[in-house]
matplotlib code that plots the C-alpha trace (Angstrom):
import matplotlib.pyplot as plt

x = [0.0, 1.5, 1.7, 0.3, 0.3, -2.1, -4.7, -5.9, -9.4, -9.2, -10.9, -8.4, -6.0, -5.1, -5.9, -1.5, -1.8, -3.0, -0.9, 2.4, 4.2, 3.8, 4.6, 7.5, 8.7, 7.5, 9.1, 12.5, 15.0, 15.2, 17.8, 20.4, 19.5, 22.8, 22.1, 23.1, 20.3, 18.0, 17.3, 13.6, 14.1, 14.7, 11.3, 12.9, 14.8, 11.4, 9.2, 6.5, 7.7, 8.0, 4.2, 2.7, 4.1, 4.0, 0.3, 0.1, 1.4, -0.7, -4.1, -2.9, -2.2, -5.7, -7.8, -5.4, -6.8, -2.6, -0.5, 3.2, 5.3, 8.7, 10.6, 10.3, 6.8, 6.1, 8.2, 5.3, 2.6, 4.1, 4.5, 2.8, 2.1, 5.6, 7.3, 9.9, 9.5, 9.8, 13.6, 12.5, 11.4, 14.4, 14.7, 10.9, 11.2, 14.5, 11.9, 8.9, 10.7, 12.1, 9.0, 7.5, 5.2, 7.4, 8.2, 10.5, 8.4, 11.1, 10.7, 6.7, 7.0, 9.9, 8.6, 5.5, 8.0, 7.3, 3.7, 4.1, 0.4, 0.4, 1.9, 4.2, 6.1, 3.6, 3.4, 6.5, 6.7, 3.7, 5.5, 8.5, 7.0, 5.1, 8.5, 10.2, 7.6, 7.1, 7.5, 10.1, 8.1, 8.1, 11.0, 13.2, 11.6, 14.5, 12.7, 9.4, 7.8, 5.0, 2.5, 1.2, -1.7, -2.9, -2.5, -4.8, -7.1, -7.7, -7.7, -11.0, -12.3, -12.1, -13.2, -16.1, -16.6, -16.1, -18.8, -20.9, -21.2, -23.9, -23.3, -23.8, -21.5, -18.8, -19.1, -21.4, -24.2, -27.5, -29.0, -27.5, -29.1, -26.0, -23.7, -25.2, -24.6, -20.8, -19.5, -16.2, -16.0, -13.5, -12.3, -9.9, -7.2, -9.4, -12.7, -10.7, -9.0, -12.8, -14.2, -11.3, -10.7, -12.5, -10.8, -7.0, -5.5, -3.0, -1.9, 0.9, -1.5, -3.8, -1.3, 0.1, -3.4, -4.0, -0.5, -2.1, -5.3, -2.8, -0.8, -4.4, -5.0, -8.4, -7.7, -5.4, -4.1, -3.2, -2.0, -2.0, -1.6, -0.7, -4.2, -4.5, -7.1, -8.1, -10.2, -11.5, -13.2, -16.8, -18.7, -18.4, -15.6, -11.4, -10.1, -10.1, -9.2, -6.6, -8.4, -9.2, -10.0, -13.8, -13.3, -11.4, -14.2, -16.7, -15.0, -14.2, -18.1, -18.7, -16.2, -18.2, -21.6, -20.0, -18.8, -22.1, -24.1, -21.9, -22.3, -25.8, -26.6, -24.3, -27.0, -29.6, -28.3, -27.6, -31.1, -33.1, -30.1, -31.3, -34.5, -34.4, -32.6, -35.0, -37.9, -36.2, -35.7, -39.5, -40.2, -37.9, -39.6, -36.6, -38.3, -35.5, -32.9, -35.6, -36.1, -32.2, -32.2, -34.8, -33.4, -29.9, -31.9, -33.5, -30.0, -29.5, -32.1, -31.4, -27.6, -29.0, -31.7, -28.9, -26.6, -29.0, -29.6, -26.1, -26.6, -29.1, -27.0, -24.3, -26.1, -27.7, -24.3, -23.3, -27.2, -26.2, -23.0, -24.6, -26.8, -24.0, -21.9, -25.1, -26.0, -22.1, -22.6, -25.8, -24.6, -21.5, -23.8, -26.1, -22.8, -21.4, -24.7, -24.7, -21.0, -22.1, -24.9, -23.0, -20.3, -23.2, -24.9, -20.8, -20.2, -23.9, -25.2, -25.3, -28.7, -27.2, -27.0, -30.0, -32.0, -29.9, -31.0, -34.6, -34.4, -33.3, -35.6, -38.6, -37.2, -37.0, -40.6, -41.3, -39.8, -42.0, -45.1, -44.6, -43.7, -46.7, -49.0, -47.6, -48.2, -51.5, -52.7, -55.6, -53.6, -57.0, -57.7, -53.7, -53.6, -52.0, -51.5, -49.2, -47.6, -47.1, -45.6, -43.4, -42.4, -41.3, -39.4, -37.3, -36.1, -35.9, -33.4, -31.7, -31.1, -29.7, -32.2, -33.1, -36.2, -36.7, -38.4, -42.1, -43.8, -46.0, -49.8, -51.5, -55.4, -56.6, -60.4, -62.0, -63.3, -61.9, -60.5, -57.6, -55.0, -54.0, -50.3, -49.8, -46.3, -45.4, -47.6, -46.2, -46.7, -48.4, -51.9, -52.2, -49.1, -49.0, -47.6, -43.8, -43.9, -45.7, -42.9, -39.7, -41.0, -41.6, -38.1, -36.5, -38.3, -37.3, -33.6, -34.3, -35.0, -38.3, -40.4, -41.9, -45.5, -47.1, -48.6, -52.1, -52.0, -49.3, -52.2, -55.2, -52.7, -52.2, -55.8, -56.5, -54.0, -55.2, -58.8, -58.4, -55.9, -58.7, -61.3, -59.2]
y = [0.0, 3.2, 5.9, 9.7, 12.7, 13.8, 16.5, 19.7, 18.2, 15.5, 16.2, 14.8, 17.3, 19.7, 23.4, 24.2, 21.9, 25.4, 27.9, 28.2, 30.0, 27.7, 24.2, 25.8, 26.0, 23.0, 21.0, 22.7, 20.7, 19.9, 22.3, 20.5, 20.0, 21.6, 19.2, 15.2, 12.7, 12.5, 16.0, 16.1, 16.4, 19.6, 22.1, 24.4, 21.7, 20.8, 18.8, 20.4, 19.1, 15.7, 15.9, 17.7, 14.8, 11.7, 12.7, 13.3, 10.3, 8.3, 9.7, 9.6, 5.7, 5.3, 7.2, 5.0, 1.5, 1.2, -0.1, 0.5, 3.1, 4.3, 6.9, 6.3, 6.8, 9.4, 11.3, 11.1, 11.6, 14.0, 16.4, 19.9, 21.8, 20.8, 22.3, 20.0, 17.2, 17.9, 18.1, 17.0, 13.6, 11.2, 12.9, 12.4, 8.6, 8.3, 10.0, 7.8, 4.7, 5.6, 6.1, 2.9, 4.8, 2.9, -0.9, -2.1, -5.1, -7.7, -6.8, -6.9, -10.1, -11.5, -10.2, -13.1, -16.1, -16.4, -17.4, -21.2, -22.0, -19.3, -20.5, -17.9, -19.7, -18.7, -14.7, -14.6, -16.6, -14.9, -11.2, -12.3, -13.6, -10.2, -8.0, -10.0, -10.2, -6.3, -3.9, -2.0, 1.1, -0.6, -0.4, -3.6, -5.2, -4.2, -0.2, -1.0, 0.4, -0.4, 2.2, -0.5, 2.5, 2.2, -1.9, -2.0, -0.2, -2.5, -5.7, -4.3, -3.3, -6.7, -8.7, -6.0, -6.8, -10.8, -11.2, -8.6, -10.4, -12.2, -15.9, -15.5, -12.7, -15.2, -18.9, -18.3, -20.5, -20.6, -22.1, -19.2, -21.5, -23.7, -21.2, -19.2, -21.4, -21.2, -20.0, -19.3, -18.1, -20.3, -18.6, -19.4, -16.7, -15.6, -14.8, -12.9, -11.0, -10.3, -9.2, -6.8, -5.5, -2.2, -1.9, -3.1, -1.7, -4.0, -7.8, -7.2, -4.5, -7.7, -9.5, -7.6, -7.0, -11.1, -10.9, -8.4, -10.3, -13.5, -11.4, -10.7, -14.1, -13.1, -15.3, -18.0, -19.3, -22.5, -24.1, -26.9, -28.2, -24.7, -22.9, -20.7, -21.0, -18.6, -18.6, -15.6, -15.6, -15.8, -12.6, -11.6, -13.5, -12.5, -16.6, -18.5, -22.3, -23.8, -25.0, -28.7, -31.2, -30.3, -27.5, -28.1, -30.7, -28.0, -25.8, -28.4, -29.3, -25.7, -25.3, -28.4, -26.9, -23.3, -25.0, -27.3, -24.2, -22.1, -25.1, -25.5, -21.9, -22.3, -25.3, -23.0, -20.0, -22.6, -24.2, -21.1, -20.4, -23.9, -23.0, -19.7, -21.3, -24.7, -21.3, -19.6, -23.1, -23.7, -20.1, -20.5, -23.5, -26.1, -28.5, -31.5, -29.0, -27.9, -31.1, -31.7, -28.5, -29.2, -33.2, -31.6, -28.9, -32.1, -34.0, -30.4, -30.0, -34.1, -32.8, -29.8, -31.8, -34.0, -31.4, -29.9, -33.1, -32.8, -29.7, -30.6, -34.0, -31.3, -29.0, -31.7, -32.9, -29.0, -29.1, -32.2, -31.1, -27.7, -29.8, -31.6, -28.9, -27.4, -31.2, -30.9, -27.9, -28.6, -31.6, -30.3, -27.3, -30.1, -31.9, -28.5, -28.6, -31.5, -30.9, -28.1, -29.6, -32.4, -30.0, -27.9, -31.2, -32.1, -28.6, -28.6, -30.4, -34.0, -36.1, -36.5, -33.1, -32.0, -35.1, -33.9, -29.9, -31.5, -33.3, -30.1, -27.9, -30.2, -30.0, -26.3, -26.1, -28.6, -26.5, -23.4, -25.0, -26.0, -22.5, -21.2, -23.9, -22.9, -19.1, -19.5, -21.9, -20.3, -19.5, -18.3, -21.7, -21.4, -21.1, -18.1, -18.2, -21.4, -19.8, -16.8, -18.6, -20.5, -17.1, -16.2, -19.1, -18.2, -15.0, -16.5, -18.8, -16.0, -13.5, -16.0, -16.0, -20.1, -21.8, -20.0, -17.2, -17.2, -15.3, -12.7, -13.7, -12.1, -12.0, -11.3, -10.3, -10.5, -7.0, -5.6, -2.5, -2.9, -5.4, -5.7, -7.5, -8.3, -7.0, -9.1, -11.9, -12.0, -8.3, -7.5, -6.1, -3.1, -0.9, 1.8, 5.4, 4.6, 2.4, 4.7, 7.7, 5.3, 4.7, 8.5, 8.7, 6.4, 7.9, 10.9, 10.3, 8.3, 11.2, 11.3, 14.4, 13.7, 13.7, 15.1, 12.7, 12.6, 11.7, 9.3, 7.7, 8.3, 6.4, 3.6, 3.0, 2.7, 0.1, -2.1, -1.6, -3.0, -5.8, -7.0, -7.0, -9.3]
z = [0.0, -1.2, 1.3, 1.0, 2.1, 4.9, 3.1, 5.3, 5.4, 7.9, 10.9, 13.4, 12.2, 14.8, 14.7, 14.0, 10.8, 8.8, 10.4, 8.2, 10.8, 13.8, 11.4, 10.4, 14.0, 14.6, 11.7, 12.1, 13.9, 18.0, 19.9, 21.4, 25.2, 27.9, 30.1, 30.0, 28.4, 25.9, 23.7, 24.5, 28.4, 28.9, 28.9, 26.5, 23.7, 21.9, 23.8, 22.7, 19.6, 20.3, 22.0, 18.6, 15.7, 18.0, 18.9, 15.2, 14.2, 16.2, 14.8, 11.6, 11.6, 14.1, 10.9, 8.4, 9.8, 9.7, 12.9, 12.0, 10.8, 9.2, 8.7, 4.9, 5.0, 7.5, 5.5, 2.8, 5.0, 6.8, 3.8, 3.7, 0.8, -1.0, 1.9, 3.0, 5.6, 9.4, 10.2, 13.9, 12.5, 13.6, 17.2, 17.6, 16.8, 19.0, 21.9, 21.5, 21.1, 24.4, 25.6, 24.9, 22.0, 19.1, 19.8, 16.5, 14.7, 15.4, 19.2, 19.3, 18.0, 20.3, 23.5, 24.2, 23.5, 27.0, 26.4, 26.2, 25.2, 22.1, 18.4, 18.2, 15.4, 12.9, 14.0, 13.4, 10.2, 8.9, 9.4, 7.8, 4.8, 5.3, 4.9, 2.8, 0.1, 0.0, -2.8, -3.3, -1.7, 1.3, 3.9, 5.4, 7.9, 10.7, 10.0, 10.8, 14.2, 15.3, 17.8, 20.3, 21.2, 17.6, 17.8, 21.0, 19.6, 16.6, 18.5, 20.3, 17.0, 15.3, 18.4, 18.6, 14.8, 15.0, 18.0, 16.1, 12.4, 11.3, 10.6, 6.9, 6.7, 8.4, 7.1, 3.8, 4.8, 3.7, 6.8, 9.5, 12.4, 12.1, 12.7, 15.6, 18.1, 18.0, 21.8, 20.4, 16.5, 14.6, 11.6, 8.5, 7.5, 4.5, 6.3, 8.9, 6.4, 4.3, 8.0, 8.6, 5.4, 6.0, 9.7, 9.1, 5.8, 5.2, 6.0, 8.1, 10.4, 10.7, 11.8, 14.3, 15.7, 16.2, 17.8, 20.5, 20.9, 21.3, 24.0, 25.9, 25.4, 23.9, 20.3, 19.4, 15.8, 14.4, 11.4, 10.0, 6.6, 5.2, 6.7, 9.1, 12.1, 14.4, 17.0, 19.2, 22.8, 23.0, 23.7, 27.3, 28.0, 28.1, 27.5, 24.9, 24.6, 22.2, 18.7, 18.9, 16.9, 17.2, 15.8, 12.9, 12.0, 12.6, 10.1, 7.4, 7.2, 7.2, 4.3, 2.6, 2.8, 1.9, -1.8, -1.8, -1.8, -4.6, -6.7, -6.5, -6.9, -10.3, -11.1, -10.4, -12.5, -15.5, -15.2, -15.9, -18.5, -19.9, -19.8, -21.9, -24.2, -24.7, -25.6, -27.6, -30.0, -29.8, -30.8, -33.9, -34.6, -33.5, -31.6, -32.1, -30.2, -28.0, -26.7, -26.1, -24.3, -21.8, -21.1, -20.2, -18.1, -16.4, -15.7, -14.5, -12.1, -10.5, -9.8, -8.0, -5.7, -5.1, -3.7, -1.7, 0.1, 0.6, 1.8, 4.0, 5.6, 6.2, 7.9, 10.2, 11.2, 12.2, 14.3, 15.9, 17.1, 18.4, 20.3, 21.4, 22.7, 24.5, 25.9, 26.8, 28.8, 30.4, 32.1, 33.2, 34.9, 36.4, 37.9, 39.4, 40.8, 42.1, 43.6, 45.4, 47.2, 48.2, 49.8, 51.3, 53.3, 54.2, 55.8, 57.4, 60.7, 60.7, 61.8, 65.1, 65.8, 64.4, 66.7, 70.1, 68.9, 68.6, 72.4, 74.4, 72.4, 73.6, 77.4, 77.4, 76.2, 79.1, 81.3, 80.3, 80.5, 84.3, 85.3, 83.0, 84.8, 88.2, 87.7, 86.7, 90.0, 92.5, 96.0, 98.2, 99.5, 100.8, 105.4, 105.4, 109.2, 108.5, 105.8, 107.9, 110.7, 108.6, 107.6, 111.1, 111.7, 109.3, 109.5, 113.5, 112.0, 109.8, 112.6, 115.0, 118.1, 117.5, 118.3, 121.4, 120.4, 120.3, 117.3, 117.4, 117.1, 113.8, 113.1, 110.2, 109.8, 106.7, 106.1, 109.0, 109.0, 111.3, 112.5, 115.9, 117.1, 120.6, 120.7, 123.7, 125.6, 128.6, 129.8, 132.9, 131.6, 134.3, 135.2, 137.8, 137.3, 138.9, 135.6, 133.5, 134.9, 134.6, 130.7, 130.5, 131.2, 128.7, 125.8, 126.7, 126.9, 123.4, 121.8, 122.2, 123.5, 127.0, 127.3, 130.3, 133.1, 132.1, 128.3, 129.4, 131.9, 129.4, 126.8, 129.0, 130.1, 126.9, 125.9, 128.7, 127.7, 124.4, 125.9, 127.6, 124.9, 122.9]

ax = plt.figure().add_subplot(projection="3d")
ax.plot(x, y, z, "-o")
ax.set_aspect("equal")
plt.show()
């Protein structure tokens, strides 16, 4: 593909691309830097520059469908109204290369050697018969740079394009149904290159752009027997598995119903090329050749319903193994399944456990119904005088005085209004007023106010009087 020159008119150009003033600063050569290093470090030794034709150069080869470069052709494209090419042109290559914007072809290739499950041997066989078969236009293969931005950026494009495509549009078929089912597109070196042909411009861009999606590990190619495979992830995922002999016997019955079909549809175009010709005999008044016309059209027309049988058989086989490959996958979910219950019961309680969980949950409902039942039970037919005296005995026990000590008699009335204690049983029932004074007395050095003699006596009297009613 013969290079040329970038017009004013593309719309990726940047605003400086019309100004004659500014691309002559920016094409004349890079000042030497005064410090040590590269020319392009230093802020005032043309790294704005550098940043204008490397950003250039990369849109230019992203609108171009084109991922590598040389000098040889840069200098072409690069060329503005006959003025002479950019002076700055090696010094920016030297930069970006350092930069990791340029990678030389023989190093884009070498560097995934280290991918053991990738066929390397034919990227790199494939580019060299690439470079070596070029025109004279085109540079030695030790020039070449390729602009791993620009190579990215097709590899999601023809993935984006190979998930996107119709059947049809991919294998040729007729029936599309056998083709739709295909988790991960398997495609020979020709229909690749009829898919892309609007996206990468040339073969070796193509190339280089599997390479990438063989680096991801999004696509893998094989060969065998002189053909190229190539097989791509399936949509929504980032791994692909190696081409297998499935697939290979997927894509040779695919090839077979692809040159089934062509020739049937050359019976087809040759019957009703038969049949024109059988009418125009009868018209002319022929009828011997007429009737040789229409017995070959007839031999004609058996050939054809015989191919599409064949057709037909093939495209059965290519159902079949669909249904295979889905049969395939639905067992294999079913057996996961099937794993992961298994593992579920392991790591869950055992019988035993669930069975001694059971017993204590049935004693601790046990246990609630007694206390319910004994919460709810009628006490009023309870002697509370017995209970009460048990009481007593008690807190007898509890403060230490023993058995000894009598307790104090309790009545309870029903519907009485007050309760009367005797506070001690063995009290004299009358007292006299030395008693009544020496009493007086105590209380009063207690702490307690002194009363005067006659409420003391009208207290007392009143005391006894009631002791003597009960």
């Amino acid at each position: 593909m013969e290079e040329s020159a970038i017009l004013g008119s593309e719309p990726w150009l940047p605003p400086e691309w019309q100004d004659d003033r500014r691309m002559a600063f920016l094409s004349s050569a890079l000042k030497p830097s005064s410090r040590k290093g590269p020319a392009t470090t230093s802020p005032g030794s043309g790294a704005g520059q550098v940043a204008f034709w490397s950003s250039l150069m990369v849109s230019s080869s992203r609108a171009r469908g084109q991922g590598w470069v040389s000098q040889e052709r840069l200098v072409v494209r690069f060329r503005r109204k006959g003025a002479p090419p950019p002076h700055c042109l090696d010094a920016v290559m030297d930069a970006m290369e350092r930069q990791g914007n340029l990678v030389l072809a023989s190093k884009f290739t070498g560097a995934w050697t280290s991918r053991a499950w990738q066929t390397l041997s034919w990227a790199w066989c494939n580019l060299a018969s690439l470079t070596i078969g070029w025109e004279s236009s085109y540079p030695p293969a030790d020039m070449v740079f390729v602009i791993p931005e620009v190579v990215k950026g097709l590899a999601t494009t023809v993935l984006s394009l190979v998930h996107t495509a119709q059947p049809k549009a991919l294998h040729g078929l007729a029936v599309e149904a056998a083709a739709c089912t295909d988790q991960e597109p398997v495609l020979t070196w020709a229909e690749v290159e009829a898919l892309t042909a609007g996206t990468c411009c040339d073969a070796l861009t193509l190339t280089l752009t599997l390479q990438q999606l063989q680096q991801e590990g999004r696509a893998t190619v094989h060969t065998e027997t002189g053909e190229t495979v190539v097989k791509f992830c399936k949509s929504g995922s980032n791994v692909v598995k190696p081409v297998s002999e499935e697939d290979l016997a997927v894509l040779r019955l695919r090839r077979m119903a692809t040159v089934l079909e062509r020739r049937s549809k050359a019976l087809c175009d040759n019957n009703q090329k038969l049949k024109l010709e059988a009418k125009s005999f009868l018209i002319a008044g022929d009828k011997g050749k007429a009737l040789v016309v229409m017995r070959l059209r007839r031999r004609s027309q058996d050939r054809e319903r015989q191919l599409l049988t064949q057709i037909d058989s093939v495209v059965s086989l290519l159902e079949g193994l669909d249904k295979a490959k889905v049969n395939t996958m639905v067992a294999g979910v079913l057996a996961a399944g099937s794993r992961a219950i298994d593992f579920a019961h392991q790591q869950g309680p055992h019988l035993e456990e669930i069975d001694a969980l059971t017993i204590k949950l049935q004693e601790l409902m046990s246990e609630e119904e007694e206390i319910s039942k004994a919460l709810s039970e009628d006490f009023s037919g309870t002697d509370l005088d017995e209970l009460e005296n048990e009481l007593v005995k008690l807190v007898a026990e509890e403060s230490g005085e023993g058995e000894g000590l009598t307790p104090a008699k309790s009545s309870i009335t029903k519907g009485a209004d007050a309760v009367v204690l005797d506070q001690c049983a063995n009290k004299s029932p009358l007292l006299n007023d030395a008693d009544l004074d020496s009493e007086l007395k105590k209380l009063s050095l207690e702490g307690i106010p002194s009363l005067s003699p006659e409420n003391i006596k009208k207290k007392k009297l009143s005391e006894q009087s009631l002791t003597l009613n009960s």
